[in-house]
N, C-alpha and C positions, 0 to 999 in steps of 0.2 A: 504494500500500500504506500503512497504517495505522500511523503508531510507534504501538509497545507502551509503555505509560508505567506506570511503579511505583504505587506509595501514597503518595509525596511526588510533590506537584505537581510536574509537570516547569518551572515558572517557577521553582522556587527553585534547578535545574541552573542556569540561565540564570543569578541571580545572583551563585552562586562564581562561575561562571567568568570572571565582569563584571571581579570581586572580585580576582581574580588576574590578569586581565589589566591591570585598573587598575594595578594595585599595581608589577608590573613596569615596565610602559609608563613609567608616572608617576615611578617611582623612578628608572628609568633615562635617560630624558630629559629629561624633565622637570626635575623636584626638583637630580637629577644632575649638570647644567647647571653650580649656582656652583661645584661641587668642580673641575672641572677648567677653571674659569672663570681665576684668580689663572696656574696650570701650563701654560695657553696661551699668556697673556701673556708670562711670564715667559720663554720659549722662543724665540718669534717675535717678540715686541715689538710688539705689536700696542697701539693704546688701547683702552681701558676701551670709548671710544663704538664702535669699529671691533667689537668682540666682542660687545657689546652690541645692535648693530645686527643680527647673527643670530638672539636671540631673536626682535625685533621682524618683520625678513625671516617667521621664522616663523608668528608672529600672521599677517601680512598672509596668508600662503597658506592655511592654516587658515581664514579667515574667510571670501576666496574660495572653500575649496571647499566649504565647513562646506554651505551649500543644498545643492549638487548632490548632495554625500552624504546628506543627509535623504532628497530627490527618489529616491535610488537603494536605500537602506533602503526605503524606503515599499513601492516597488516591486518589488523582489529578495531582499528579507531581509537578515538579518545577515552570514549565512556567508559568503559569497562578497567581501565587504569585508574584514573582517576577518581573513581569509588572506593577500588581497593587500596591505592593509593591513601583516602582518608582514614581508613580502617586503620593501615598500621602505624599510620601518623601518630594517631589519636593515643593506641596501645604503647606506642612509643614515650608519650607524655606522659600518660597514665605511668609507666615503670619508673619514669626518672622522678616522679613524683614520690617513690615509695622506696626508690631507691641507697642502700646501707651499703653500699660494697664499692671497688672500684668495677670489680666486676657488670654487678650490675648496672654500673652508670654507662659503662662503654654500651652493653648490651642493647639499656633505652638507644642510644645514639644512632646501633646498629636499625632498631626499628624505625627509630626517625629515620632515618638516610633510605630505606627502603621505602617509606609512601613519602619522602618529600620527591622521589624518585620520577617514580611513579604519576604526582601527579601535579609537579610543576613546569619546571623548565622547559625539557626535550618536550613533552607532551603537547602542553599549553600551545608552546611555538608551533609545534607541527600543526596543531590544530587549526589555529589564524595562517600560517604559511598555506595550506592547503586552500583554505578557502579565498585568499587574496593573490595579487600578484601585481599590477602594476598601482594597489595601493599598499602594497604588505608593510612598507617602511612607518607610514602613520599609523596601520593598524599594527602594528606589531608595539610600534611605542607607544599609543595607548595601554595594550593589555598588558605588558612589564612596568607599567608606570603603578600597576599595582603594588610591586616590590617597594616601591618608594614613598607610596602611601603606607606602606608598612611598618614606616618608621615611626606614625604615629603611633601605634599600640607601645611601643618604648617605654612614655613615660607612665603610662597606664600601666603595662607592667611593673615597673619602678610601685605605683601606687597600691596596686595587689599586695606585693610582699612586704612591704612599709605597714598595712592594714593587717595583713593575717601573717605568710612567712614564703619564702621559694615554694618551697612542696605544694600551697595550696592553689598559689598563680598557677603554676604548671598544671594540677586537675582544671583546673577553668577554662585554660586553654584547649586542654584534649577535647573537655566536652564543644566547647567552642568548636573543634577540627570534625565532629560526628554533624552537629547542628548546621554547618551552613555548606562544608567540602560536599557533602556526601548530595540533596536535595541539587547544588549547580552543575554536579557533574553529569546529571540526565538533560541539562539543555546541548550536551554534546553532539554534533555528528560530523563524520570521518569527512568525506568527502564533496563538494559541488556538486561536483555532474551522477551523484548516486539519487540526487534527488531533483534531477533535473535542471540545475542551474551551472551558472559559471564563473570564476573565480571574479570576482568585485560585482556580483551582479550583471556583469555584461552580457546583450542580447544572445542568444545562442542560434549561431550563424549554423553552415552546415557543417556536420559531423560526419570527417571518414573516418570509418571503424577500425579502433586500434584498441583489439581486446585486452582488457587488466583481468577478467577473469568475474569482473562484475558490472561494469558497463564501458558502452562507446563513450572513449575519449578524443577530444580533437586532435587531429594530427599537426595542429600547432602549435599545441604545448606539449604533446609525447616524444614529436621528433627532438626538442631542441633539451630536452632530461639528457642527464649523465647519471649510471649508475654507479653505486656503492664503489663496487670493483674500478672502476676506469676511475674513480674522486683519489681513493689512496694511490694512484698513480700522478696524482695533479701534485706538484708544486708548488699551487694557490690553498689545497687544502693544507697540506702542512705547516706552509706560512699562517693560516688560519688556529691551528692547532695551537701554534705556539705560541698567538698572542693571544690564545684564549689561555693558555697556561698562565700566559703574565699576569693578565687579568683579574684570574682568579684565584691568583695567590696571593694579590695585593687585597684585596677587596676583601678576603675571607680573615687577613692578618688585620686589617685596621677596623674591621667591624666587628672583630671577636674581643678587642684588646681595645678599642677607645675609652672606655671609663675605667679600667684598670690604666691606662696610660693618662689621664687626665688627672686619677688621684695619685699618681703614684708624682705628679708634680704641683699637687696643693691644689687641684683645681677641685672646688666641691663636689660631690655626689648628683644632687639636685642641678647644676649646671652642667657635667658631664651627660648626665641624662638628657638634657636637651639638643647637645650634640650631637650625642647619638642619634637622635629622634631628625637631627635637621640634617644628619646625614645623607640618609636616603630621600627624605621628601626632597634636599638641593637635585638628586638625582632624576626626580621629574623630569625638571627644565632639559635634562639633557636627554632624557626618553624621548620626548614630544619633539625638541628641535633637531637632534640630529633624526628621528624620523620620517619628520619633516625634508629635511634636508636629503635624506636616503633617496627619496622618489623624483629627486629634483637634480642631484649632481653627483660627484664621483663617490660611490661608498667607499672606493679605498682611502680617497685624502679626509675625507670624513672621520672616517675610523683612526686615522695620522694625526688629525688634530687631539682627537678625544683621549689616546694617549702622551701624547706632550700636557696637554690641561693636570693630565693624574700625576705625573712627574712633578710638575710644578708646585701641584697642592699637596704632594706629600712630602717634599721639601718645607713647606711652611707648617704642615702637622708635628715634623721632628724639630723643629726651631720654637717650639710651644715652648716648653720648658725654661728656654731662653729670653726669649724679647715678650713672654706674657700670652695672654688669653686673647687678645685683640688680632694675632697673627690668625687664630681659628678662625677666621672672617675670610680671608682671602682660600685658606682651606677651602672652606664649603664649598665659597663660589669656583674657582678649580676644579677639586678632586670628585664633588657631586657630581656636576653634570656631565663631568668626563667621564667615570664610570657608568654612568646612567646610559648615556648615548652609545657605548660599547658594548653596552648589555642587547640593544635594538640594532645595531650593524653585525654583529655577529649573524644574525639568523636570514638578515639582508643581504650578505655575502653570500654566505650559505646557496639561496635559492639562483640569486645572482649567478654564480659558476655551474650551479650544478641542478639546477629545475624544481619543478616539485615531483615527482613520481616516489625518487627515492629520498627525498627529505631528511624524514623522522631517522632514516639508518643513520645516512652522513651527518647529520648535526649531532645523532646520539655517540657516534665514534667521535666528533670532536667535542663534544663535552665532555667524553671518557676520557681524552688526550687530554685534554683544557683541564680537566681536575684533578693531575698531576700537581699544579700548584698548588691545591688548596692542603697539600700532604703538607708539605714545606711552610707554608704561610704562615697559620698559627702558631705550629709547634717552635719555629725559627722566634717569631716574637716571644713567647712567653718563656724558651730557654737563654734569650737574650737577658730578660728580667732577675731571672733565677739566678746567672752566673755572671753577669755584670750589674747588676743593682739599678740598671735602665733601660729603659726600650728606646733612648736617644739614637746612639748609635747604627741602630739597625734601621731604624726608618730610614737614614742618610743611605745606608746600603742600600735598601729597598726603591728606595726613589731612582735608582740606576736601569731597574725592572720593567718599565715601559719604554725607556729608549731602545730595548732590546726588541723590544712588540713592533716601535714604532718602525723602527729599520725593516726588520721581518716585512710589514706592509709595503712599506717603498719598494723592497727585491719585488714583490709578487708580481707574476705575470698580471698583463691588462684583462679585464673580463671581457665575457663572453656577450654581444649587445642587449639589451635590453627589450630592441625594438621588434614586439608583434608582429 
């Protein structure tokens, strides 16, 4: 049977829903992360590296499953991830909620990292990549702009555990991940043309039949796909790969470690928390504009800017300590919207070289790739604090980690045209 679809594209369903599921996911695990990062500590006595060491745990499974979950989108859709995906979100929170052991804390971790897996990133993207295409840069930075709205839930969390304690925040949130994940992930569906439309809405001219095994797709968009196979043969993906590594090891080290680095230099609790919180929301600005910008000029110098911006600003995040709080101003405006805008060119590239058919594999292989860094990111910070008594130092290192992206960009061969 046939959905019945409105007068507004049903891809732009797809991206609220993206939009609010990022938003929660991300806020609450994510972003969430440093608030009850110090209240751990301080309870169990844990080190900085030993806490730390669970983001990273995280990365690493993430990245392993990041393929399979492409491979399983590709193949199945959204829905059906993205359900199970809140399940073990939820289960995940529940454990770390109740968790005594280091054991068990790793294990929660291992739960989160399996539905945040499942039914964020690779998922979500394939989901909006599939149903757009020569609007995917705007729609793609809307629905990740959810991640950055996530930084509100921060200082609310901050207020949870201020009111009751960590463990309690943490049940609020699971049930939070059962109440709203699981209900948006039936507005899911896999593909366009399964339901008779075409990516942005556009008229549906004539269709020669190029079988997928479930319906005629135009031989305008199937001839000019590159599979999986012939993508790790590209040059463009590798370079791709590896400033998704940069990316995500910077991103994963300063939003695991800002209000551990903010007190660890006298800067209050209550104003760290708003940091953190203005972190991602700065990261909007750069979802939406370089989106913007994606559909409009080159995604590679796009993507070149938006790592020189995060260099910049994390040069001024390790100089806190020194010339004062007031350098975090130029932070924001920086290092937000450049990783924000990198987070929406990645998937833009992606389709850019390599089509939509096989999507969800290839970006799920370079999110596997790209999460290489998030092993390294925290654990580097928080063994920096343990054995040098600061995380100055390392950010200075760190800030070196996008010029390495940015070059990667400039080698990459030119893409493939654009033009319909």
């Amino acid at each position: 049977m046939k959905t019945r679809f409105s007068t507004v594209f049903y891809g732009w369903w797809l991206v609220g829903a993206s939009l609010l599921i990022a938003m929660y996911v991300g806020g609450g695990v994510f972003y969430g992360f440093t608030a009850v990062f110090e209240p751990i500590a301080d309870e169990i006595g844990w080190s900085y590296t030993q806490i730390s060491l669970a983001a990273s745990l995280r990365g690493v499974e993430m990245g392993l499953l990041a393929p399979f979950v492409g491979i399983m989108t590709d193949r199945w859709g959204p829905r059906r991830l993205i359900f199970g995906g809140g399940i073990f979100a939820a289960l995940g929170l529940f454990l770390l909620g109740r968790t005594t052991s280091l054991g068990m804390f790793y294990a929660a971790f291992a739960l989160i990292a399996i539905g945040i897996s499942t039914c964020t990133m690779t998922v979500l993207l394939t989901a909006v990549a599939n149903w757009f295409q020569r609007r995917v840069g705007i729609a793609t930075g809307i629905a990740v702009s959810g991640f950055g709205l996530g930084g509100l839930m921060v200082p609310a969390i901050v207020g949870l555990i201020e009111a009751y304690d960590w463990r309690v925040a943490v049940i609020i949130l699971a049930l939070g991940m059962l109440v709203l994940v699981l209900p948006l992930s039936l507005l899911f569906r896999h593909r366009p043309e399964h339901y008779g439309q075409q990516p942005d809405g556009e008229p549906i001219g004539d269709v020669i039949a190029v079988d997928d095994g479930l319906t005629s797709i135009p031989l305008m968009a199937a001839g000019e796909d590159v599979s999986a196979r012939q993508a790790l043969k590209s040059g463009a993906f590798w370079s791709i790969a590896l400033a998704s590594a940069c990316h995500v090891m910077l991103v994963t080290a300063v939003i695991t470690h800002v209000m551990p680095y903010l007190s660890s230099v006298d800067v209050a609790r209550s104003t760290s928390s708003q940091v953190a919180m203005a972190v991602p929301l700065a990261s909007i600005a750069g979802r939406l504009g370089f989106g913007w910008f994606a559909d409009r000029a080159s995604r590679k110098l796009v993507t070149v800017v938006g790592f020189g911006m995060m260099a910049l600003g994390l040069l001024c995040f390790a100089f806190t300590g020194i010339t004062g709080t007031w350098i975090l101003i130029p932070f924001l405006i920086l290092f937000g919207p450049g990783y924000g805008g990198i987070n929406v060119m990645r998937p833009a590239l992606v389709q850019e070289y390599f089509g939509r058919s096989s999507f969800g594999t290839i970006f799920g292989i370079i999110i596997g790739a790209g999460m290489v860094g998030s092993i390294g990111g925290p654990a580097l910070a928080g063994w920096a604090y343990d054995n040098w008594g600061s995380y100055q130092d390392m950010w200075f290192l760190m800030s070196a980690v996008p010029v390495v992206a940015l070059i990667a960009m400039l080698l990459m061969s030119p893409a493939r045209s654009r033009n319909r």
